[in-house]
C-alpha positions as CSV (number, residue, x, y, z in Angstrom):
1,X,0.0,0.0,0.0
2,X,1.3,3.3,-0.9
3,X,1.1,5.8,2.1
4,X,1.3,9.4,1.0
5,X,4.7,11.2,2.0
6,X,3.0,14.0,4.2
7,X,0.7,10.8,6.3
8,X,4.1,8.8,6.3
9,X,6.5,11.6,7.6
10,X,3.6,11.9,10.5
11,X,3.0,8.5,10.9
12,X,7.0,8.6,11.0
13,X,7.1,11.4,13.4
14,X,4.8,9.7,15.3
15,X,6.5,6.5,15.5
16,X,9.8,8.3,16.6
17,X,8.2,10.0,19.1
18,X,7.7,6.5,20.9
19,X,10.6,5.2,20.0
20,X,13.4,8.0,20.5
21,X,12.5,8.7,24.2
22,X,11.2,5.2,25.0
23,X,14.4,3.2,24.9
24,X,16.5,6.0,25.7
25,X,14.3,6.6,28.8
26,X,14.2,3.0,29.5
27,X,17.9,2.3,29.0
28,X,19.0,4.9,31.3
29,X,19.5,8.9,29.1
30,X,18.1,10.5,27.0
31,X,19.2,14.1,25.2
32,X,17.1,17.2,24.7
33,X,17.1,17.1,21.0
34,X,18.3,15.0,17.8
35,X,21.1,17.6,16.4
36,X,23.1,20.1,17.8
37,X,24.1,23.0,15.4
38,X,27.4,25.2,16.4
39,X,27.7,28.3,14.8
40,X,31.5,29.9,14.0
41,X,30.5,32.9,16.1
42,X,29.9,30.9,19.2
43,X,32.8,29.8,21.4
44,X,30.5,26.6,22.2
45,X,27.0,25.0,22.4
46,X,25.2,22.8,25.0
47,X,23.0,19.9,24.8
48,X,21.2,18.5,28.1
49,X,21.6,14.3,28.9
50,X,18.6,13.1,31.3
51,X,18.3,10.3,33.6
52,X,14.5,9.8,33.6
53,X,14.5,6.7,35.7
54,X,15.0,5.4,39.0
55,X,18.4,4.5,38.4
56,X,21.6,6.4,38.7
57,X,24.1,5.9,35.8
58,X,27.6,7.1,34.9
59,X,27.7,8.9,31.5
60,X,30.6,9.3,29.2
61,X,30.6,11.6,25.9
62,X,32.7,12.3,23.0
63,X,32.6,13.9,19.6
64,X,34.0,11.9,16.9
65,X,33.7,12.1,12.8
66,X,30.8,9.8,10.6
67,X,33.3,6.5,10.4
68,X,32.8,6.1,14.4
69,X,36.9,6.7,14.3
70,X,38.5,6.0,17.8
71,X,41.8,6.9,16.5
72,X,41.2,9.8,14.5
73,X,41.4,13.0,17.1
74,X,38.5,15.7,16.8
75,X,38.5,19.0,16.8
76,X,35.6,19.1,19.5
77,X,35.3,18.2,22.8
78,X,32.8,17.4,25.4
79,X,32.6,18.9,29.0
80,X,32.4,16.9,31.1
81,X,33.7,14.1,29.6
82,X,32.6,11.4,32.5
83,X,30.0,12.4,35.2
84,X,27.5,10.8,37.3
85,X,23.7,11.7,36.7
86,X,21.1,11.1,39.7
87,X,18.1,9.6,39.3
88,X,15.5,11.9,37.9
89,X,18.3,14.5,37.2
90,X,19.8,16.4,34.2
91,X,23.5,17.4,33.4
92,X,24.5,20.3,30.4
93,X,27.1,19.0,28.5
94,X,28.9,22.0,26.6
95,X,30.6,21.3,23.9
96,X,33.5,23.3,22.7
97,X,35.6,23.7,19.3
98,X,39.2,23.4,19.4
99,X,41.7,25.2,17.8
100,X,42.1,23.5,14.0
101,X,41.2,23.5,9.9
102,X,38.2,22.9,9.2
103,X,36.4,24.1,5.9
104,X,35.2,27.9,5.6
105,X,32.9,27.0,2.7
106,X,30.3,25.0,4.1
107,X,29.1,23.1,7.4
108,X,30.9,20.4,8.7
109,X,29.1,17.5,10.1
110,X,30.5,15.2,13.2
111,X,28.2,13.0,16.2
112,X,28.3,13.8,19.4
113,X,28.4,10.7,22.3
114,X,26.6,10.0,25.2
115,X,27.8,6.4,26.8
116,X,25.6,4.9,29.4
117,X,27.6,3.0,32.5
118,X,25.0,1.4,34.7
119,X,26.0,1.9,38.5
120,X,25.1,-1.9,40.0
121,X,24.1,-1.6,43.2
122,X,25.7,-4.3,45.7
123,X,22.6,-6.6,45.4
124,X,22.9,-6.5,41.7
125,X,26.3,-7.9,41.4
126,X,25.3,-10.7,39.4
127,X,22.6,-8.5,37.1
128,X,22.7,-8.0,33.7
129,X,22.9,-4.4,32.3
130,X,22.8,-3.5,28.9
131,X,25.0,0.0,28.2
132,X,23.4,2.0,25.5
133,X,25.1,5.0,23.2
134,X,23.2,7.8,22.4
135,X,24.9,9.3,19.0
136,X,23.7,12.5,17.4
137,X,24.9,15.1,14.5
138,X,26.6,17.7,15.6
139,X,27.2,20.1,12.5
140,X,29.8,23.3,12.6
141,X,27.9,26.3,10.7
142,X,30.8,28.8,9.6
143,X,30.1,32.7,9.1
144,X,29.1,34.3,6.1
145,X,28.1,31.3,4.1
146,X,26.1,32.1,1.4
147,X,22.2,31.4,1.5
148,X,20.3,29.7,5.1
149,X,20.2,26.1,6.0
150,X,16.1,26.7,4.9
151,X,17.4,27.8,2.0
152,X,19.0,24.8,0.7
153,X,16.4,22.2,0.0
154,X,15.1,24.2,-2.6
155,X,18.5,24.2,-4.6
156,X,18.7,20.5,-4.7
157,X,18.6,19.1,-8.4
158,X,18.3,15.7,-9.1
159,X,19.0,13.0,-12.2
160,X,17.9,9.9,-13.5
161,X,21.6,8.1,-14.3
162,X,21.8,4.7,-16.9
163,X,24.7,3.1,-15.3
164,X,25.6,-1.0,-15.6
165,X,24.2,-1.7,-12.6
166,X,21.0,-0.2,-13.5
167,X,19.1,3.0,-13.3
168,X,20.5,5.4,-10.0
169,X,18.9,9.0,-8.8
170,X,21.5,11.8,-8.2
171,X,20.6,14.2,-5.9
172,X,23.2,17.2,-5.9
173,X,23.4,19.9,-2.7
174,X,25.3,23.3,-4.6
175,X,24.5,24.7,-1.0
176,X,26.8,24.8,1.5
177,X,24.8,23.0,4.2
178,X,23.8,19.5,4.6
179,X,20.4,18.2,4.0
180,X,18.9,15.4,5.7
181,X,16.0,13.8,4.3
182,X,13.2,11.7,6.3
183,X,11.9,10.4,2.9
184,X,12.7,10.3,-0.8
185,X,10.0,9.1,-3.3
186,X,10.3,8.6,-6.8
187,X,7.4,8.3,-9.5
188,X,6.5,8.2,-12.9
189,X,2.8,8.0,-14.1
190,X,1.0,5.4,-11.8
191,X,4.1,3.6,-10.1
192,X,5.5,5.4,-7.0
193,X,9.3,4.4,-5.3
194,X,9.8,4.4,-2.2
195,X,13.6,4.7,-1.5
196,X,15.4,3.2,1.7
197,X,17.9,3.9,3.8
198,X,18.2,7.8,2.7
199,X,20.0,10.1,5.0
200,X,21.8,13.2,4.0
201,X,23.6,14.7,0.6
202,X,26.6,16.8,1.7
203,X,27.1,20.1,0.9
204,X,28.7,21.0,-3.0
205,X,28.6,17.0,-3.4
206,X,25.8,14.9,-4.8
207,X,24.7,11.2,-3.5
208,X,23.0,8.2,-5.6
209,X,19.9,6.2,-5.2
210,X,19.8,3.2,-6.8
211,X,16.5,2.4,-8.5
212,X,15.2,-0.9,-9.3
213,X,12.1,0.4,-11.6
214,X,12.3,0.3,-15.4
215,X,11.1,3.6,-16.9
216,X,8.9,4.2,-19.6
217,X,9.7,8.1,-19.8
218,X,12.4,10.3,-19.8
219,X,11.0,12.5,-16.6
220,X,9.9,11.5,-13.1
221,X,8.8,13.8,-10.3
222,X,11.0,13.3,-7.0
223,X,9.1,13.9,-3.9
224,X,10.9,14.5,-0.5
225,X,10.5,15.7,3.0
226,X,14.1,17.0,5.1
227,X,14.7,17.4,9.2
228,X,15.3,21.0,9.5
229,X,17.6,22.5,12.4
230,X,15.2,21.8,15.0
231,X,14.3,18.4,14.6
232,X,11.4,18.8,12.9
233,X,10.0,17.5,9.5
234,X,9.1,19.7,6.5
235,X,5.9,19.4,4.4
236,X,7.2,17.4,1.1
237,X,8.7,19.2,-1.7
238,X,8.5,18.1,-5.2
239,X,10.9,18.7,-8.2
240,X,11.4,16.8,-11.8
241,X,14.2,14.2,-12.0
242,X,15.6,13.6,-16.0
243,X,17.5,11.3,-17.8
């Protein structure tokens, strides 16, 4: 059954609003949003980790890059680093840039850490406890790029591409700020594609969807919906995808 992309990004945002606190909450944290945007002109940002149980648990964080690297040193760190929250209780974690290249042109995109320890009480010794990670995006905005991060959905183009393995979508960002979509679909007169596992086109770079579909025309219209800075889901755009 075909859902249309405005009912699925609610059903969507519906279903993530059970599941992103839930397990979080259930597990031990939770954090008080899904990205955390640092602008150039800021000398650091915070997000907030919550203990919403009964329990109290040690928390560890860390910024690293997309690849998870544990070698690779970044340019960010967390403060604190390790800390204890009480049941019920909060802690601001401020995250800070350190000195170090990064580009001027466009945002930069890393994940921020949040490393549950559960704290066994003496009559738990022989318990079980499962330790959760919390990972977000953390992007760094520059000054003076050109355009707004609203902006940049609308200067997406996108591609229908013949290549051996079959038929791709390119999607190319000009803009110089990352956009992550929540749904991509793809159709051409009555068939409709649902693509999976899309996440975000880079700034000046393009990404490919592979397609299995044959198509009859040389034109299909692309519909997709992106998470803006807040979290939040944007009514679906629409735009014409060629060969």
């Amino acid at each position: 059954m075909n859902i249309p992309l405005r009912l699925r990004g609610a059903l969507l945002c519906a279903s993530l609003t059970l599941l992103w606190p839930l397990p979080q909450a259930s597990a031990g944290i939770m954090l008080n949003g899904t990205r955390i945007i640092l602008n150039a002109d800021e000398r650091s940002t915070s997000t907030v980790v919550s203990n919403l149980t009964s329990s109290d648990y040690a928390v560890q964080t860390w910024v690293n890059d997309a690849a998870d690297s544990k070698e690779r040193l970044s340019p960010f760190i967390a403060m604190p680093a390790l800390f204890k929250v009480r049941a019920g209780e909060e802690q601001v974690v401020r995250i800070i840039k350190t000195p170090g290249q990064l580009p001027e042109d466009r945002e930069s995109v890393f994940y921020f850490n949040a490393q549950e320890i559960p704290v066994l009480q003496q009559q738990q010794e022989n318990a079980l406890k499962v330790a959760v990670r919390t990972r977000v995006k953390l992007f760094y905005r520059p000054g003076n790029l050109p355009g707004t991060a609203q902006q940049a959905p609308g200067q997406l183009s996108w591609k229908l591409l013949k290549q051996p393995s079959g038929t791709v979508l390119r999607v190319t960002n000009p803009s110089a700020y990352h956009v992550t979509f929540i749904g991509i679909r793809v159709m051409e007169g009555g068939s409709a594609i649902e693509l999976q596992d899309v996440d975000m086109v880079a700034p000046k770079s393009s990404q490919d969807y592979p397609l299995n579909h044959r198509f009859k025309s040389g034109t299909a219209t692309v519909e997709f919906s992106i998470i803006n800075d807040y979290g939040g889901y944007s009514d679906p755009l629409k735009s014409s995808a060629t060969f």
